[in-house]
C-alpha positions in Angstrom: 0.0 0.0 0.0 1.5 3.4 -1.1 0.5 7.1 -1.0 1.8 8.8 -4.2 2.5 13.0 -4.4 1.5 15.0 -7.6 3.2 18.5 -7.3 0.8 21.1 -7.8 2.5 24.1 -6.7 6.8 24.9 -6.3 7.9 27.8 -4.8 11.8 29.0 -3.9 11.9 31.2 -1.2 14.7 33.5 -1.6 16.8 34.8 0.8 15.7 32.7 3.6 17.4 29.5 5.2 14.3 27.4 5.9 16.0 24.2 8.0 19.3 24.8 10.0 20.1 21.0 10.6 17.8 18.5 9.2 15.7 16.7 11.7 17.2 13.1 10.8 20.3 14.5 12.7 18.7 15.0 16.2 15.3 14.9 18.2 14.8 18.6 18.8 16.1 19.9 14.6 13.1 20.9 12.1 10.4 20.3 13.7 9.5 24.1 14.0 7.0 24.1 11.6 3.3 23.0 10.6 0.6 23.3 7.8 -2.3 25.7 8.8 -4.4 24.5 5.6 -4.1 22.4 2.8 -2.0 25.7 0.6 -1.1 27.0 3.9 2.8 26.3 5.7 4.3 28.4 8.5 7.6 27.7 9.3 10.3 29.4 12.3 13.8 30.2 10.1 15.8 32.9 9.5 16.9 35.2 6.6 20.0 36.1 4.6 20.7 38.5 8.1 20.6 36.0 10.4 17.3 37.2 11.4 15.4 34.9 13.1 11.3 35.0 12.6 8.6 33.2 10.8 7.5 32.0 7.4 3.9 32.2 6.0 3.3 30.7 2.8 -0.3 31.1 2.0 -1.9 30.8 -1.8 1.8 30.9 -3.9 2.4 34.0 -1.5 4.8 34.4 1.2 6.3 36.8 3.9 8.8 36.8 6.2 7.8 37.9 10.0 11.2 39.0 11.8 10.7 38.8 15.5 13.2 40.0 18.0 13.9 37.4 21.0 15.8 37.7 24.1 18.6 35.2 24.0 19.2 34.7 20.3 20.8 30.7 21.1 17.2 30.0 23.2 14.6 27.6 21.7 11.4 29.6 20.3 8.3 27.0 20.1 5.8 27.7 17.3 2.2 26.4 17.8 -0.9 26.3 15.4 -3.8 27.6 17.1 -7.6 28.3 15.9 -6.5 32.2 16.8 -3.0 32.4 14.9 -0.2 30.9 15.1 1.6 31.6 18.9 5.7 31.7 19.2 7.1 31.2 23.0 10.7 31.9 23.7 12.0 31.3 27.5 9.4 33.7 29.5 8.0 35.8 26.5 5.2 34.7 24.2 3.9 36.7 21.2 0.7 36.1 18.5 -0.1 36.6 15.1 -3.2 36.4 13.0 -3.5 35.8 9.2 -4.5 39.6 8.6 -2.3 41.2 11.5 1.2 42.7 10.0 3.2 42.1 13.3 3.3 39.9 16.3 1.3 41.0 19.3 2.5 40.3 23.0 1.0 37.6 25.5 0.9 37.5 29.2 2.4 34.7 30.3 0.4 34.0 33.7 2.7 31.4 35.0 5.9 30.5 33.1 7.0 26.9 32.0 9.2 25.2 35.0 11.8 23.8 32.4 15.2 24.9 31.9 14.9 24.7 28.5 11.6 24.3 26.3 12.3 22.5 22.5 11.5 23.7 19.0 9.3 21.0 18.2 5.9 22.2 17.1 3.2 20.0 19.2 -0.5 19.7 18.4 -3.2 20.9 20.9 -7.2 21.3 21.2 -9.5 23.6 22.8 -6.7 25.7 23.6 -4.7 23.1 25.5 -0.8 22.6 23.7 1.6 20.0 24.7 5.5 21.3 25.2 8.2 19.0 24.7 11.0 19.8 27.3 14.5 18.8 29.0 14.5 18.1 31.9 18.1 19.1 32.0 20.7 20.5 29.9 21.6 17.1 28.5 22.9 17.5 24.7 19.6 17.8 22.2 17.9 15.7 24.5 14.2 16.0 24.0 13.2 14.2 26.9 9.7 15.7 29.2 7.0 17.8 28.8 4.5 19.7 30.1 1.3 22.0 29.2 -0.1 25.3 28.4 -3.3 26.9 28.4 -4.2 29.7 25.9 -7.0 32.0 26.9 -7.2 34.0 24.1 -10.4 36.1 25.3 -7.8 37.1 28.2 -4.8 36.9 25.7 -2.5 35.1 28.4 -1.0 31.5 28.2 -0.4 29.4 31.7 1.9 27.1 32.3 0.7 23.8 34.3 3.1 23.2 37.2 4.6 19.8 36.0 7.7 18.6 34.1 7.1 15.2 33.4 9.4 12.4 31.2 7.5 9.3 29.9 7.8 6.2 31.7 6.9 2.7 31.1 5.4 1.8 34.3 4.0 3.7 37.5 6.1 1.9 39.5 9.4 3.4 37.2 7.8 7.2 37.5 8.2 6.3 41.8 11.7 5.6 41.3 12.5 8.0 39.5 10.8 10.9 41.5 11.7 9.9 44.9 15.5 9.7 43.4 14.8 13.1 42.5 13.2 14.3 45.3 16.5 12.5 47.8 18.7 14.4 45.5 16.8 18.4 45.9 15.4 18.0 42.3 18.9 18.5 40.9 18.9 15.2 38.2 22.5 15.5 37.5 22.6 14.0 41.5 19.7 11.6 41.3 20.4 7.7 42.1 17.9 6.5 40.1 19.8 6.5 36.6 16.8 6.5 34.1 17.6 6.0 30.5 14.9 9.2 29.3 13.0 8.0 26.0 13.5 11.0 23.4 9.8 12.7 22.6 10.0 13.0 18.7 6.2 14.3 18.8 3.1 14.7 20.8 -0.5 15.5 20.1 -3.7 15.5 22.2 -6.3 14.5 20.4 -10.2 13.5 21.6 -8.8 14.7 25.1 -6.1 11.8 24.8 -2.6 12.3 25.0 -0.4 10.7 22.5 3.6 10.5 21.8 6.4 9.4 19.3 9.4 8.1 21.4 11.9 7.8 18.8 14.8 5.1 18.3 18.5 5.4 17.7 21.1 2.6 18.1 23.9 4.5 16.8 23.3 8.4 17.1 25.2 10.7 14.8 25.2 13.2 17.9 26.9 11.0 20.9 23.2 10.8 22.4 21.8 7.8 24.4 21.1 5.3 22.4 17.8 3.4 22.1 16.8 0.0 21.2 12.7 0.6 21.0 10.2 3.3 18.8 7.2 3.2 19.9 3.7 5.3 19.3 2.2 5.6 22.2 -0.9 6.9 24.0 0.2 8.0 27.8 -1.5 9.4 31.1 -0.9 13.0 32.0 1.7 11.9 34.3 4.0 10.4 31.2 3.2 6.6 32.0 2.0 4.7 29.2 -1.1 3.6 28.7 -1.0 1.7 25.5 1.3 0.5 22.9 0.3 1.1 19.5 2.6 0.6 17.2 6.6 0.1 17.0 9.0 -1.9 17.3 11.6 -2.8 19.9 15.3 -4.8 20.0 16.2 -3.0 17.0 20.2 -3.4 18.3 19.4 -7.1 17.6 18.6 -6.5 13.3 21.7 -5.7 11.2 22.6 -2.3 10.0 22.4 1.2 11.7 19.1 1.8 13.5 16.5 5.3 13.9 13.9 6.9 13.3 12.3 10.4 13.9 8.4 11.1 13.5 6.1 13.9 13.3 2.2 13.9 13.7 0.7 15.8 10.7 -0.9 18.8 11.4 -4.5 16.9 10.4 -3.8 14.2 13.2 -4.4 11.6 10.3 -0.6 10.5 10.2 2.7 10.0 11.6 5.9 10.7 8.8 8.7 8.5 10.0 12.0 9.5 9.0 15.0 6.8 8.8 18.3 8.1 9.9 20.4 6.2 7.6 20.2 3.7 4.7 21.0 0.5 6.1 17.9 -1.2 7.0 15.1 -2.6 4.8 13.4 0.6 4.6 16.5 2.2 3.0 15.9 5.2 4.4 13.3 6.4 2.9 10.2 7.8 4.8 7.1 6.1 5.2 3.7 7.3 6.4 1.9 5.3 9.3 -2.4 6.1 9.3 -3.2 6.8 12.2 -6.9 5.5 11.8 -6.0 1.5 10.7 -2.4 1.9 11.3 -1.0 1.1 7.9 2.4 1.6 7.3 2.3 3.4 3.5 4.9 4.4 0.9 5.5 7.4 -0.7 6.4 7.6 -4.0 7.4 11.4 -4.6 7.0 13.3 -7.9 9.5 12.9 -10.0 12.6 15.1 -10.2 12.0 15.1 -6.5 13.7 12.2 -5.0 15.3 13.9 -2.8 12.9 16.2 -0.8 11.0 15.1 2.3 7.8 15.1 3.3 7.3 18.2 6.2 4.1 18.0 6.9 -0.2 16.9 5.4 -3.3 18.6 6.2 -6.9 17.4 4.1 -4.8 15.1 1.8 -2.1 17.2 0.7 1.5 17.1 1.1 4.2 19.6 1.7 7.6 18.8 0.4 10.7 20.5 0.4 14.8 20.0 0.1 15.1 21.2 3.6 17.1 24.2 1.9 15.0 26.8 -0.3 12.2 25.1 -1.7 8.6 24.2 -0.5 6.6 21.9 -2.9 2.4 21.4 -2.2 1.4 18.5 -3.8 -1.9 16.1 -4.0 -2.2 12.8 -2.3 -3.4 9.9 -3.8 -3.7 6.2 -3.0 -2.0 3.9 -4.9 
């Protein structure tokens, strides 16, 4: 079973660098970026200046949004809301609608308890958003999470007083908390050494919470390595409530192991993303439906082997070379 792309639209955006580091490499790269609508991509980059601010392509047209932030090396989180599109960096938040020309501040009522808060763009509902964390300062390590509530009637977002990482039991989350309350919530000092599973995605959908841990046996980085990927629905607290779909002892197959995944913007699908070549998918990405959980191929248009697949809302695609060009196309089955 296959999904194939027809391109119906190419645009080169000039003068902007759209991905830094391609998210193959590590679990918090390119993943700052969503589809609003099915001819509609927003994207956190930079331009020509070094500039940091945000993309909107919309209808073959585009702008650049420069936004000034604090601490130019901090992570700035971009989130799709029914009200705009929010950007949060450390203790500031701004907005933007589709018609306004600049971002507007937001009061943040009570800030996010992490040290550091990742680029990875995180699907919400009913004004409730997901925010993928570290729980330390542990290299690219994508490893808790927490919430935020956006009132936009009040135009403030709050911060829920947790920083949780996922865990496989209850009776691991125990360990692990009384470890870290013994050692005066410093983690470098805790006892307990937990093995954190790396948080390539998380959505709440139908008021359930659902997560991507992603797998690498041999990290280009130096990260922690991981033998399992798993899709997985979890309690509030991180610990998992079922398994869905994955697979596990990957250190066991032959050839370099990992994968990174996104939800699409539309909730209908996770884009897996190989790290290398080596194993039977070759590293190309596939597409798993979230509905039956079929694991489709993508045959991309041709003259465009080499893009990837960023992100699908309503059955269309957006593709790009993770350098200067965005392609929409169609999906079909087949």
């Amino acid at each position: 079973m296959g999904i194939k792309l027809e391109k119906l639209l190419e645009r080169q955006i000039e003068g902007i660098a759209l991905f830094e580091v391609s998210y193959k490499y590590a679990p918090i790269y390119a993943k700052n970026h969503f589809a609003r609508a099915k001819d509609e991509f927003v994207i956190y980059c930079s331009d020509s200046e070094k500039n940091k601010g945000v993309l909107w392509l919309k209808n073959n047209e585009y702008r650049f949004i420069p936004i000034n932030t604090e601490d130019r090396r901090s992570a700035n989180l971009l989130i799709n809301t029914d009200d705009g599109i929010i950007l949060i960096s450390k203790n500031r938040a701004w907005k933007m609608g589709e018609d306004d020309k600049e971002f507007i501040p937001i009061n943040i009522e009570s800030p996010c308890i992490a040290e550091n808060i990742t680029e990875i763009s995180t699907l919400g509902e009913r004004g409730k958003y997901p925010v993928i964390c570290r729980v330390s300062m542990e290299t690219m390590a994508a490893n808790s999470f927490t919430f935020f509530k956006y009132d936009k009637d009040e135009n403030k977002i709050k911060f829920e007083d947790i920083l949780q990482p996922v865990f496989t039991t209850e009776n691991t989350m125990k360990k692990f908390f009384d470890s870290l309350f013994e050692a005066e919530g410093l983690y470098h000092k805790m006892d307990f050494n937990y093995n954190y599973p790396q948080i390539g995605s998380m959505m709440i959908k139908d008021d359930a919470i659902y997560a991507f841990l992603e797998a690498d046996i041999v990290n280009p980085v130096g990260l922690s390595s991981y033998k399992y990927y798993w899709y997985v629905e979890i309690t509030k607290d991180g610990v998992y409530k079922k398994k869905i779909w994955g697979a596990e002892r990957l250190d066991k197959l032959q050839g370099k192991r990992g994968v990174r995944g996104k939800f699409s913007t539309d909730k209908k699908y996770l884009i897996i993303s190989p790290i290398f070549k080596t194993d039977e998918w070759k590293g190309k990405q596939k597409l798993l439906r979230l509905s039956d959980l079929e694991l489709l191929d993508i045959t991309l248009p041709r003259g465009y082997s080499k893009f990837r697949v960023t992100d699908i809302f309503d059955e269309h695609a957006f593709i790009s070379d993770e350098v200067n060009k965005i392609i929409l196309c169609k999906m079909t089955e087949g």
